[in-house]
Structure formats: C-alpha cells, structure tokens
PDB file of N, CA, C and O in Angstrom:
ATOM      1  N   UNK A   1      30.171  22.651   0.964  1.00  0.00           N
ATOM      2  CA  UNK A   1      29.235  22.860  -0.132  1.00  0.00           C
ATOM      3  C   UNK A   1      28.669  21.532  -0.632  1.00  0.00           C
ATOM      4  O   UNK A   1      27.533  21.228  -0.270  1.00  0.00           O
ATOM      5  N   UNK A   2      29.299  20.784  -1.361  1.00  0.00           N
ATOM      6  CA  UNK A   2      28.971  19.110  -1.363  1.00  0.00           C
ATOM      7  C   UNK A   2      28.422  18.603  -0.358  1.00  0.00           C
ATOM      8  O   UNK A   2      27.373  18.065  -0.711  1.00  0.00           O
ATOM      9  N   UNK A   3      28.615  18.497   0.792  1.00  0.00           N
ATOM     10  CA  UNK A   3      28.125  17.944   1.795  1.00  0.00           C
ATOM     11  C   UNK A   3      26.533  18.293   1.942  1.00  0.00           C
ATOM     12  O   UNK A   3      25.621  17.466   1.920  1.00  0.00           O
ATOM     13  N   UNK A   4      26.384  20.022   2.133  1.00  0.00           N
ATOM     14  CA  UNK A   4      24.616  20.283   2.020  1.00  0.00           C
ATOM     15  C   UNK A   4      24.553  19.757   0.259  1.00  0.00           C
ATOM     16  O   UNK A   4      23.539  20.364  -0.085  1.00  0.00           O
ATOM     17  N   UNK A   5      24.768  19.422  -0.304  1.00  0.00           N
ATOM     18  CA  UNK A   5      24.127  19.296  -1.563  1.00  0.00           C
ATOM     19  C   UNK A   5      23.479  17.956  -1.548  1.00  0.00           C
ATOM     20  O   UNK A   5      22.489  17.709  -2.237  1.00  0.00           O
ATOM     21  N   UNK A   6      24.131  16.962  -0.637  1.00  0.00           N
ATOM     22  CA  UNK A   6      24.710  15.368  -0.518  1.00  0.00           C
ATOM     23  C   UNK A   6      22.899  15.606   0.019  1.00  0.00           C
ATOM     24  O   UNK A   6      21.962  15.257  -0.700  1.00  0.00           O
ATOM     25  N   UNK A   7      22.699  16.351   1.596  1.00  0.00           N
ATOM     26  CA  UNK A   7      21.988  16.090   2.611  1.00  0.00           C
ATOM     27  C   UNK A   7      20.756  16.541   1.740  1.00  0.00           C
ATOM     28  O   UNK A   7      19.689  15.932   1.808  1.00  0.00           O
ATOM     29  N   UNK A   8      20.923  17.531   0.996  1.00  0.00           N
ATOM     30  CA  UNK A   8      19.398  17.883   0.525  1.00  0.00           C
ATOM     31  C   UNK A   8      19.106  17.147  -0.230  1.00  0.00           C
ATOM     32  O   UNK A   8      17.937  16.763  -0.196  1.00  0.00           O
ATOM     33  N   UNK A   9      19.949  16.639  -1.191  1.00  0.00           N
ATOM     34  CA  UNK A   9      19.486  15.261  -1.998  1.00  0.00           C
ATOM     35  C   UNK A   9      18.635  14.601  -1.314  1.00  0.00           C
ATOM     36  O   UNK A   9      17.486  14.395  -1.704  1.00  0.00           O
ATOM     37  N   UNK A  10      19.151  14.158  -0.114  1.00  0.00           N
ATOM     38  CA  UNK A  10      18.576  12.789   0.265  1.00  0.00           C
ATOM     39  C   UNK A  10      17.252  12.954   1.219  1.00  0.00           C
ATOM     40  O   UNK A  10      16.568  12.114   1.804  1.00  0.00           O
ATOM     41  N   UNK A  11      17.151  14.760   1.112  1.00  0.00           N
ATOM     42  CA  UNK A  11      16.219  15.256   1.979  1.00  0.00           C
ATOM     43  C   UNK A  11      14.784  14.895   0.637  1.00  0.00           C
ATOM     44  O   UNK A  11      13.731  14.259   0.682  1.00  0.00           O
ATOM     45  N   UNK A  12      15.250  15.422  -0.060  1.00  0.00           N
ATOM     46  CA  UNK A  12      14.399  15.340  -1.478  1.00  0.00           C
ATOM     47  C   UNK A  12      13.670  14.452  -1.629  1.00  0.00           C
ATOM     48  O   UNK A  12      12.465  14.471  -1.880  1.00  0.00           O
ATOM     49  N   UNK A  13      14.808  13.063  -1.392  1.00  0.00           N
ATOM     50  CA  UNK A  13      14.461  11.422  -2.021  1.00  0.00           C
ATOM     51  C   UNK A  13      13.327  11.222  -0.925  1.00  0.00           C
ATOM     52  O   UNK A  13      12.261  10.805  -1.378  1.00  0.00           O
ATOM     53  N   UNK A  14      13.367  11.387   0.065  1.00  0.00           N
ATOM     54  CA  UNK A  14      12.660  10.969   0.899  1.00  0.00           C
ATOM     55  C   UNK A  14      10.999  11.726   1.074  1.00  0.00           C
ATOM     56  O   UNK A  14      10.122  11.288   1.819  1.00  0.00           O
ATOM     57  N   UNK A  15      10.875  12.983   0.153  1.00  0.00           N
ATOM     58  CA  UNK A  15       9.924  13.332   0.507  1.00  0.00           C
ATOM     59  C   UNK A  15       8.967  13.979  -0.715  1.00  0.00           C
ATOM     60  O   UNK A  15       8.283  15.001  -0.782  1.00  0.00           O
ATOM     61  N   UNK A  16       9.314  12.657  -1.840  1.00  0.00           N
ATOM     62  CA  UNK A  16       8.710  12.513  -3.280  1.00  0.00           C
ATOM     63  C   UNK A  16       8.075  11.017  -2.951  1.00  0.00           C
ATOM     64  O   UNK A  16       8.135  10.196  -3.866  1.00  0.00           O
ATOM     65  N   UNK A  17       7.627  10.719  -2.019  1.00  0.00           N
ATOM     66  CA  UNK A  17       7.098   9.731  -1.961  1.00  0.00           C
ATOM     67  C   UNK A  17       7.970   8.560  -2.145  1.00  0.00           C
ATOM     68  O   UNK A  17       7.270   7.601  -2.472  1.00  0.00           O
ATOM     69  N   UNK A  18       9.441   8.196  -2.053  1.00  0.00           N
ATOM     70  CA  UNK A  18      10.256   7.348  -2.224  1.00  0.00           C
ATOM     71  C   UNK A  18      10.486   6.577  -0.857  1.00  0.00           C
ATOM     72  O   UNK A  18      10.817   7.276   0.101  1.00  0.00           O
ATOM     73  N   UNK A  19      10.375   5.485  -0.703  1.00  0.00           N
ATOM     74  CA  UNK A  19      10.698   4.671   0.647  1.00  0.00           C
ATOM     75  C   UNK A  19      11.536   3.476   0.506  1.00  0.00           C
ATOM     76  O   UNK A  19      11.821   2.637  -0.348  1.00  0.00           O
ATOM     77  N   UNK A  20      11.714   3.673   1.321  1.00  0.00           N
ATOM     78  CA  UNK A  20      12.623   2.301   1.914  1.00  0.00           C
ATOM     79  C   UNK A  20      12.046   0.907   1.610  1.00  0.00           C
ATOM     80  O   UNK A  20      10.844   0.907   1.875  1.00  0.00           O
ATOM     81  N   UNK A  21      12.488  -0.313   1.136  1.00  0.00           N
ATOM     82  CA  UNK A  21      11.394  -1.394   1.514  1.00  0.00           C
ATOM     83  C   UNK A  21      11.231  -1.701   3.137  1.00  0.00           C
ATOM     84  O   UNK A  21      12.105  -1.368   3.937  1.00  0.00           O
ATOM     85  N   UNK A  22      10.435  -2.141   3.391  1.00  0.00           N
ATOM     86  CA  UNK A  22      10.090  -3.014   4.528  1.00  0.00           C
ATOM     87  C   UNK A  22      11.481  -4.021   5.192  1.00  0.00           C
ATOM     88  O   UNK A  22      11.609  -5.100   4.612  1.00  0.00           O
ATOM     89  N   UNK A  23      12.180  -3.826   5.981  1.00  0.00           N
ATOM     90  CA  UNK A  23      12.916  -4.909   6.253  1.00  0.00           C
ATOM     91  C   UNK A  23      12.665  -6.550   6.688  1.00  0.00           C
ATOM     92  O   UNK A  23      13.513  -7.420   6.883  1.00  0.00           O
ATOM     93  N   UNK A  24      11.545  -6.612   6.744  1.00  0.00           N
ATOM     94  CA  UNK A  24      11.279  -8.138   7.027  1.00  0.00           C
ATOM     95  C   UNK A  24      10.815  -8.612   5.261  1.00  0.00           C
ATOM     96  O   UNK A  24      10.576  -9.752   4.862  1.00  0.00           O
ATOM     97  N   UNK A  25      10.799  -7.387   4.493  1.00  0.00           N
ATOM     98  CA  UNK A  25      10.707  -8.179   2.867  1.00  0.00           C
ATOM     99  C   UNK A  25      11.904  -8.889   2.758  1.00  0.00           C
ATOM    100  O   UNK A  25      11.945 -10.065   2.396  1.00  0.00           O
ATOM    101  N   UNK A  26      13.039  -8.110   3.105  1.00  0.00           N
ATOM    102  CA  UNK A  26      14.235  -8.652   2.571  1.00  0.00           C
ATOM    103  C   UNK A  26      14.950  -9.957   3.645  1.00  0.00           C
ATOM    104  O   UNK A  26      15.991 -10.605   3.532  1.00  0.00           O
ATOM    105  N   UNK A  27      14.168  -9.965   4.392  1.00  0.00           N
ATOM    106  CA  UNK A  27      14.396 -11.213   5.187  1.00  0.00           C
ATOM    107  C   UNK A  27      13.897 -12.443   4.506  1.00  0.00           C
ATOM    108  O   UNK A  27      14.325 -13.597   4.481  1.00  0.00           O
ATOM    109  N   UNK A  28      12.930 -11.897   3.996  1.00  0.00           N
ATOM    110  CA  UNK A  28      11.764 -13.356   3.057  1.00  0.00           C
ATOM    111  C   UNK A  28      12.470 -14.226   2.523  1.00  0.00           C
ATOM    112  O   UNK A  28      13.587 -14.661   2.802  1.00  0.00           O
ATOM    113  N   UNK A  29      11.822 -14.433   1.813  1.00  0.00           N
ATOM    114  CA  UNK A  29      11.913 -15.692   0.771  1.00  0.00           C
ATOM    115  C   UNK A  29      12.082 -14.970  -0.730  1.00  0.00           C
ATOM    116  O   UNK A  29      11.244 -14.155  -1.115  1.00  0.00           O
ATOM    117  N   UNK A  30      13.200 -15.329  -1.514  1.00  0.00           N
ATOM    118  CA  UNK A  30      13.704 -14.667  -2.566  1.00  0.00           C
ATOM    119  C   UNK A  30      13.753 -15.504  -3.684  1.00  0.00           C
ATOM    120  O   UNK A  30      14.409 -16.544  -3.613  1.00  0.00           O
ATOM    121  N   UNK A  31      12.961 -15.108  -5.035  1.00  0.00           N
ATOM    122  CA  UNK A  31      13.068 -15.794  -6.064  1.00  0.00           C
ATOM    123  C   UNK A  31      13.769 -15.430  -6.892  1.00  0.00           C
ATOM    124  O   UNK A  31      14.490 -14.571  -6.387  1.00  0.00           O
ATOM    125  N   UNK A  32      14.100 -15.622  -8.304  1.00  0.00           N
ATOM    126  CA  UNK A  32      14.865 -15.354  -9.004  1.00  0.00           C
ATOM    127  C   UNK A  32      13.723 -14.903 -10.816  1.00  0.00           C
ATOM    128  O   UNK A  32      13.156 -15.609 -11.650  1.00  0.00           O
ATOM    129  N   UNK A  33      13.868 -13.723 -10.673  1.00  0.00           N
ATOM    130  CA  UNK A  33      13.229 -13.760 -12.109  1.00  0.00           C
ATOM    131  C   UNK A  33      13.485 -14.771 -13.295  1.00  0.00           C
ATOM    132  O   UNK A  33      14.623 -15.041 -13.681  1.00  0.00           O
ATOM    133  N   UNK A  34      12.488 -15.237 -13.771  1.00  0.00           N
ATOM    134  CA  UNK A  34      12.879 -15.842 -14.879  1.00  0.00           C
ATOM    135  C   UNK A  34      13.745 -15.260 -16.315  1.00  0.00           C
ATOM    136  O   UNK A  34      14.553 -15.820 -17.056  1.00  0.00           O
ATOM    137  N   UNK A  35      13.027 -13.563 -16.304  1.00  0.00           N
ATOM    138  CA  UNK A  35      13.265 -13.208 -17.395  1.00  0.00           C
ATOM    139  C   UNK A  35      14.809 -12.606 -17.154  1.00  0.00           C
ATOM    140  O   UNK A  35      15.774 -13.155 -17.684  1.00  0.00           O
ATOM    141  N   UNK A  36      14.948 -11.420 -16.301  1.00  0.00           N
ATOM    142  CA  UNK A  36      16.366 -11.018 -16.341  1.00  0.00           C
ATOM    143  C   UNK A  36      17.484 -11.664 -15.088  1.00  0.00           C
ATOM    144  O   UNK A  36      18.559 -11.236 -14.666  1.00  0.00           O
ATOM    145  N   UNK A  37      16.905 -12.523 -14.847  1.00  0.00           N
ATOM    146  CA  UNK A  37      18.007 -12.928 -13.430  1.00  0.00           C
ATOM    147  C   UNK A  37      18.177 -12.544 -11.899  1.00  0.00           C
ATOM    148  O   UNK A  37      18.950 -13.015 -11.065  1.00  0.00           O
ATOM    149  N   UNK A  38      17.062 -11.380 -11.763  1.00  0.00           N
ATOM    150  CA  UNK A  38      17.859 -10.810 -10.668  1.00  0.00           C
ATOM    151  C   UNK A  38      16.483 -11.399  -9.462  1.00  0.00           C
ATOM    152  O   UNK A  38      15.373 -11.885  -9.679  1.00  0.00           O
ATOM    153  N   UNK A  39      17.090 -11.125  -8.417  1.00  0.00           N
ATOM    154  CA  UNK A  39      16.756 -12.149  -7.320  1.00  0.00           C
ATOM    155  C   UNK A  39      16.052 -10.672  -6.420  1.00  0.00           C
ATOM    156  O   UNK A  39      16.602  -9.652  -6.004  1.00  0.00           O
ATOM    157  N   UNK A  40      14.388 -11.216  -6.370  1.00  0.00           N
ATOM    158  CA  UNK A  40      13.485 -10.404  -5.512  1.00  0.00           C
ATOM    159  C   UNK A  40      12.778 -11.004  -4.180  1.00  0.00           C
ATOM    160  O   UNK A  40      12.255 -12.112  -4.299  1.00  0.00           O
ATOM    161  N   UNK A  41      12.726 -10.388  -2.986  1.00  0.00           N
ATOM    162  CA  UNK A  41      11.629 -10.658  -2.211  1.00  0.00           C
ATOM    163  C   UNK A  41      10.018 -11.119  -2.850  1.00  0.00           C
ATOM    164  O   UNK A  41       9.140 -10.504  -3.455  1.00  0.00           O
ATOM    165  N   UNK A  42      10.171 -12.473  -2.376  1.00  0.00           N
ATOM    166  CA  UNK A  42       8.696 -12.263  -2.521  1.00  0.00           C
ATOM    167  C   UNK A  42       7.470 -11.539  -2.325  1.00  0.00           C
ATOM    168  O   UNK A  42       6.508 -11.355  -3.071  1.00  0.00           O
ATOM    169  N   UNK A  43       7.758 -11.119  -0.986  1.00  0.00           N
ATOM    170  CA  UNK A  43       6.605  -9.795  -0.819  1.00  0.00           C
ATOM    171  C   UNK A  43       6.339  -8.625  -1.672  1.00  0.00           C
ATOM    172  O   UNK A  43       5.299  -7.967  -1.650  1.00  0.00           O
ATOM    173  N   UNK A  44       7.787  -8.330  -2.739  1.00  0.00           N
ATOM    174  CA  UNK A  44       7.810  -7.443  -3.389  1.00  0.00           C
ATOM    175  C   UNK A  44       7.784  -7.395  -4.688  1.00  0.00           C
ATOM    176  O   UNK A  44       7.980  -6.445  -5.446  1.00  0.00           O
ATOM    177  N   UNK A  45       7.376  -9.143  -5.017  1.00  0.00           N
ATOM    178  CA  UNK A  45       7.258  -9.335  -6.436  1.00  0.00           C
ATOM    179  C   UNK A  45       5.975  -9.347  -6.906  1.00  0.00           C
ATOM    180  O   UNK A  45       4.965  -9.547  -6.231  1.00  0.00           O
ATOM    181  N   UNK A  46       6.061  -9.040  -8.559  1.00  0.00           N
ATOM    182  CA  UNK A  46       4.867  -9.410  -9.234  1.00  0.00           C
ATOM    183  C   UNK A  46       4.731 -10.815  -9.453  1.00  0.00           C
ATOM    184  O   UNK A  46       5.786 -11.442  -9.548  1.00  0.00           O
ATOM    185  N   UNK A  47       3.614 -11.467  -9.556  1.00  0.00           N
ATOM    186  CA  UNK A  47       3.987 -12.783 -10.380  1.00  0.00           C
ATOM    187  C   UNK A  47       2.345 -12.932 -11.319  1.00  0.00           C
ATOM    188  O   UNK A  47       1.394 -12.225 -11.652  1.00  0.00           O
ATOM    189  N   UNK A  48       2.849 -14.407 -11.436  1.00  0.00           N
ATOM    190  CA  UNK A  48       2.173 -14.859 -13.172  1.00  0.00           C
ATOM    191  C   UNK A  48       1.928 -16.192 -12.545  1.00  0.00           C
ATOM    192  O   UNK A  48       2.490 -16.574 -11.519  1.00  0.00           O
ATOM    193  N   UNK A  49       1.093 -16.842 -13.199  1.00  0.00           N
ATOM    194  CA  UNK A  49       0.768 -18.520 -12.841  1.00  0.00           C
ATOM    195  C   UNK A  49       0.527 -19.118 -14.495  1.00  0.00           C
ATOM    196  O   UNK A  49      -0.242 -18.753 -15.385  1.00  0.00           O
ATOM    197  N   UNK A  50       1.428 -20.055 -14.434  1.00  0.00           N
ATOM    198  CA  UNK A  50       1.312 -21.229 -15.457  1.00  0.00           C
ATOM    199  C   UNK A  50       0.835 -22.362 -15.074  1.00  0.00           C
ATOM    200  O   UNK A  50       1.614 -22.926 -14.306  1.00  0.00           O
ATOM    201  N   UNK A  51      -0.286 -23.043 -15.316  1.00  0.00           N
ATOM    202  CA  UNK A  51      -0.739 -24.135 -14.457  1.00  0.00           C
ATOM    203  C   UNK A  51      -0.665 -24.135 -13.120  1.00  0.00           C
ATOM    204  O   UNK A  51      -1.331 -23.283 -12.533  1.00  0.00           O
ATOM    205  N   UNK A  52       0.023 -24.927 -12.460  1.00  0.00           N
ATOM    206  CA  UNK A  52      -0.185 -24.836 -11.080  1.00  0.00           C
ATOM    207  C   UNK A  52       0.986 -24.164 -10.607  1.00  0.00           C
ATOM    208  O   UNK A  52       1.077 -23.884  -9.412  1.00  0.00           O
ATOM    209  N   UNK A  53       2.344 -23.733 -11.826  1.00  0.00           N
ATOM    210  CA  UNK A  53       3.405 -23.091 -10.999  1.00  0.00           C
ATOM    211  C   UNK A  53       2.987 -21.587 -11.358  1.00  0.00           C
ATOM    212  O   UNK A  53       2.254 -21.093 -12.214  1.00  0.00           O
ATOM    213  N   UNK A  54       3.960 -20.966 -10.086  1.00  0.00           N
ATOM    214  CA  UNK A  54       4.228 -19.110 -10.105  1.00  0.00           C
ATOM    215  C   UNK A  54       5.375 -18.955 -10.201  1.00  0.00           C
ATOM    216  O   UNK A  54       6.241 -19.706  -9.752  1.00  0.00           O
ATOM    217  N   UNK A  55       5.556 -17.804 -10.890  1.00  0.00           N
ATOM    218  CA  UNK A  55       6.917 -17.397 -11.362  1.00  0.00           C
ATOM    219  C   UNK A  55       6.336 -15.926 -10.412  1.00  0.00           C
ATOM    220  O   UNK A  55       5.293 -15.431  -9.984  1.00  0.00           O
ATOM    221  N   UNK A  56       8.308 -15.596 -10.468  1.00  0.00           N
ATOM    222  CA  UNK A  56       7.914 -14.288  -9.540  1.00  0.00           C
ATOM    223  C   UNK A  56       8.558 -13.067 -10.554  1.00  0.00           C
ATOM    224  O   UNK A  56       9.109 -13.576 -11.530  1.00  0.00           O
ATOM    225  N   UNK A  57       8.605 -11.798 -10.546  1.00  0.00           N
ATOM    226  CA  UNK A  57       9.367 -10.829 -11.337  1.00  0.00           C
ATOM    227  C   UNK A  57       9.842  -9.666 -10.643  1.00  0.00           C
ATOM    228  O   UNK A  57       9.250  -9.509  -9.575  1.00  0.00           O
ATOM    229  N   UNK A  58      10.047  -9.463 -10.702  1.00  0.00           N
ATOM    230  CA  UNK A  58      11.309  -7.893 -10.271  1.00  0.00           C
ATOM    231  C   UNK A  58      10.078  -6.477 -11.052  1.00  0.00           C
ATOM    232  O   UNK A  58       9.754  -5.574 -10.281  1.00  0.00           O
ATOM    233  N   UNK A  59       9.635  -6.447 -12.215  1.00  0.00           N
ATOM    234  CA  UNK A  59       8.930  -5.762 -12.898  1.00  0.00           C
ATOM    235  C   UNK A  59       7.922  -6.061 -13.683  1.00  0.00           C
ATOM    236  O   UNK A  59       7.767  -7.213 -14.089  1.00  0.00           O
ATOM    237  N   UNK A  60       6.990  -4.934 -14.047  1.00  0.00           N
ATOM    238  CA  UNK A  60       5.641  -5.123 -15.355  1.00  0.00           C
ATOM    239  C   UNK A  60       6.846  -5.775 -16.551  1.00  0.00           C
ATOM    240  O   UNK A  60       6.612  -6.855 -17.095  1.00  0.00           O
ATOM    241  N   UNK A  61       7.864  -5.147 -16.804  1.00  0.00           N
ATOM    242  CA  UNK A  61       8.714  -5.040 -18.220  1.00  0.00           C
ATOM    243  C   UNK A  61       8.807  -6.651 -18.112  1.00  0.00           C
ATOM    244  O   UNK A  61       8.088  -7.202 -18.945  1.00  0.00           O
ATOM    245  N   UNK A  62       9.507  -7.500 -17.303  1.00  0.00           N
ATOM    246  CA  UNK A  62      10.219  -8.464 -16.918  1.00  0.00           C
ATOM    247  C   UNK A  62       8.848  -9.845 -16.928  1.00  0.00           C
ATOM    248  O   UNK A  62       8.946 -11.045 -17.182  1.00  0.00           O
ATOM    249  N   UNK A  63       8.191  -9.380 -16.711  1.00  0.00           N
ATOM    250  CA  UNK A  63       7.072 -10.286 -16.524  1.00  0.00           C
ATOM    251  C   UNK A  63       6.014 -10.240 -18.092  1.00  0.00           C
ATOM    252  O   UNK A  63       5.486 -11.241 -18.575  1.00  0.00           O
ATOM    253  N   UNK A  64       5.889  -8.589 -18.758  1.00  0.00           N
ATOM    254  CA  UNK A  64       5.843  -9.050 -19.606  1.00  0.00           C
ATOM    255  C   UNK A  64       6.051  -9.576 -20.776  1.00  0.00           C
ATOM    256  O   UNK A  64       5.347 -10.087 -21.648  1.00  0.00           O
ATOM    257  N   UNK A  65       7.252  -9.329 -20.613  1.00  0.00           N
ATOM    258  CA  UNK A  65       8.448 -10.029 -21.706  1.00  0.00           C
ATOM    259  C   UNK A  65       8.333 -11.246 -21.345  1.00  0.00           C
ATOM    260  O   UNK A  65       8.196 -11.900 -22.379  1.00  0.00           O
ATOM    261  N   UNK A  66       8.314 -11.906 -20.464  1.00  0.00           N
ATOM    262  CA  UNK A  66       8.135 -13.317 -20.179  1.00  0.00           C
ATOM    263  C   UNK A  66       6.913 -14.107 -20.819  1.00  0.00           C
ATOM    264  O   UNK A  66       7.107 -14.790 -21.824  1.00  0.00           O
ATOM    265  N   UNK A  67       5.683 -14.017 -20.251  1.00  0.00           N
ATOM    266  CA  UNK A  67       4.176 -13.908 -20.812  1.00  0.00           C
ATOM    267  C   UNK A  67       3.890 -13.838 -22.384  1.00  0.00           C
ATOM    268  O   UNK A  67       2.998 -14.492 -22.925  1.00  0.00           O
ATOM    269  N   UNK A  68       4.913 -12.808 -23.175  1.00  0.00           N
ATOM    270  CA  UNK A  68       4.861 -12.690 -24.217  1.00  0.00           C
ATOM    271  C   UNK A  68       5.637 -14.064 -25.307  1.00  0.00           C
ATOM    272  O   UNK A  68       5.155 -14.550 -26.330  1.00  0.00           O
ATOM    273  N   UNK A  69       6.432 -14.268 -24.896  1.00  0.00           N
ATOM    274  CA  UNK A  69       7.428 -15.913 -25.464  1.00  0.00           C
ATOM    275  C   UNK A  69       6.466 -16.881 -25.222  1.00  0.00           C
ATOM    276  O   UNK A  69       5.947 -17.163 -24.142  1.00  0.00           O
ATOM    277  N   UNK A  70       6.211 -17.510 -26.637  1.00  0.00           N
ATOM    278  CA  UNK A  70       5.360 -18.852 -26.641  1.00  0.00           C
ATOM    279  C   UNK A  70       6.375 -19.893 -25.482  1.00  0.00           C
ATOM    280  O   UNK A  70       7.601 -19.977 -25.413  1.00  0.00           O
ATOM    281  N   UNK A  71       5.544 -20.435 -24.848  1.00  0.00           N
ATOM    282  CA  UNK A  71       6.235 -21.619 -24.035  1.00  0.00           C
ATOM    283  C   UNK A  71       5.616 -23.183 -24.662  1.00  0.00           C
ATOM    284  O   UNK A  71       6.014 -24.243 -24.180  1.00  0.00           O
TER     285      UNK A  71
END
C-alpha cells in the first residue's frame, strides 16, 4: 500500500511541471548567497550588479532582501 502511494507521488511530481536541474548546472561554478548562505549553481542563479561586482542568489526573496539594506 505505501509503496504505490510512494510511486504515485513521484508519478505526480514529475508531471506538474517539476524537473530535475540540468546536471552539468551542478557541475558549474557555485556561489554562495550573500543573503542566506546557501551555495547555488551559477547557471541557476539570480543575480544583481553593484558596480562592477555580481552577487549571485538562490531566490527573488534572498536577493531582495539584499538590494533592500543600505550598503
């Protein structure tokens, strides 16, 4: 019983438009959000430019919480 419950779950996840990333994202090059810490593919980040540097983000939330703090 669990077991079909397990499989249709994951039958579900897959066909609400939910995917996998790309595996050569996670091969990339990985930054580290400024705002909460956590460490993203570049291919899969948002980012922001301050002068000539880029910051990268994990999320809209994360980036604009960042943007928002006077620097």
């Amino acid at each position: 019983f669990f077991n079909s419950l397990l499989s249709a779950g994951s039958a579900n996840h897959r066909t609400r438009g939910h995917r996998q990333p790309k595996r050569s994202a996670l091969r990339g090059e990985m930054f580290k959000d400024p705002q909460c810490g956590m460490y993203v593919a570049k291919d899969l980040a948002l980012t922001a430019r301050s002068g000539k540097e880029t910051f990268y983000f994990c999320s809209e939330e994360c980036r604009d919480r960042f943007l928002s703090v006077d620097r």
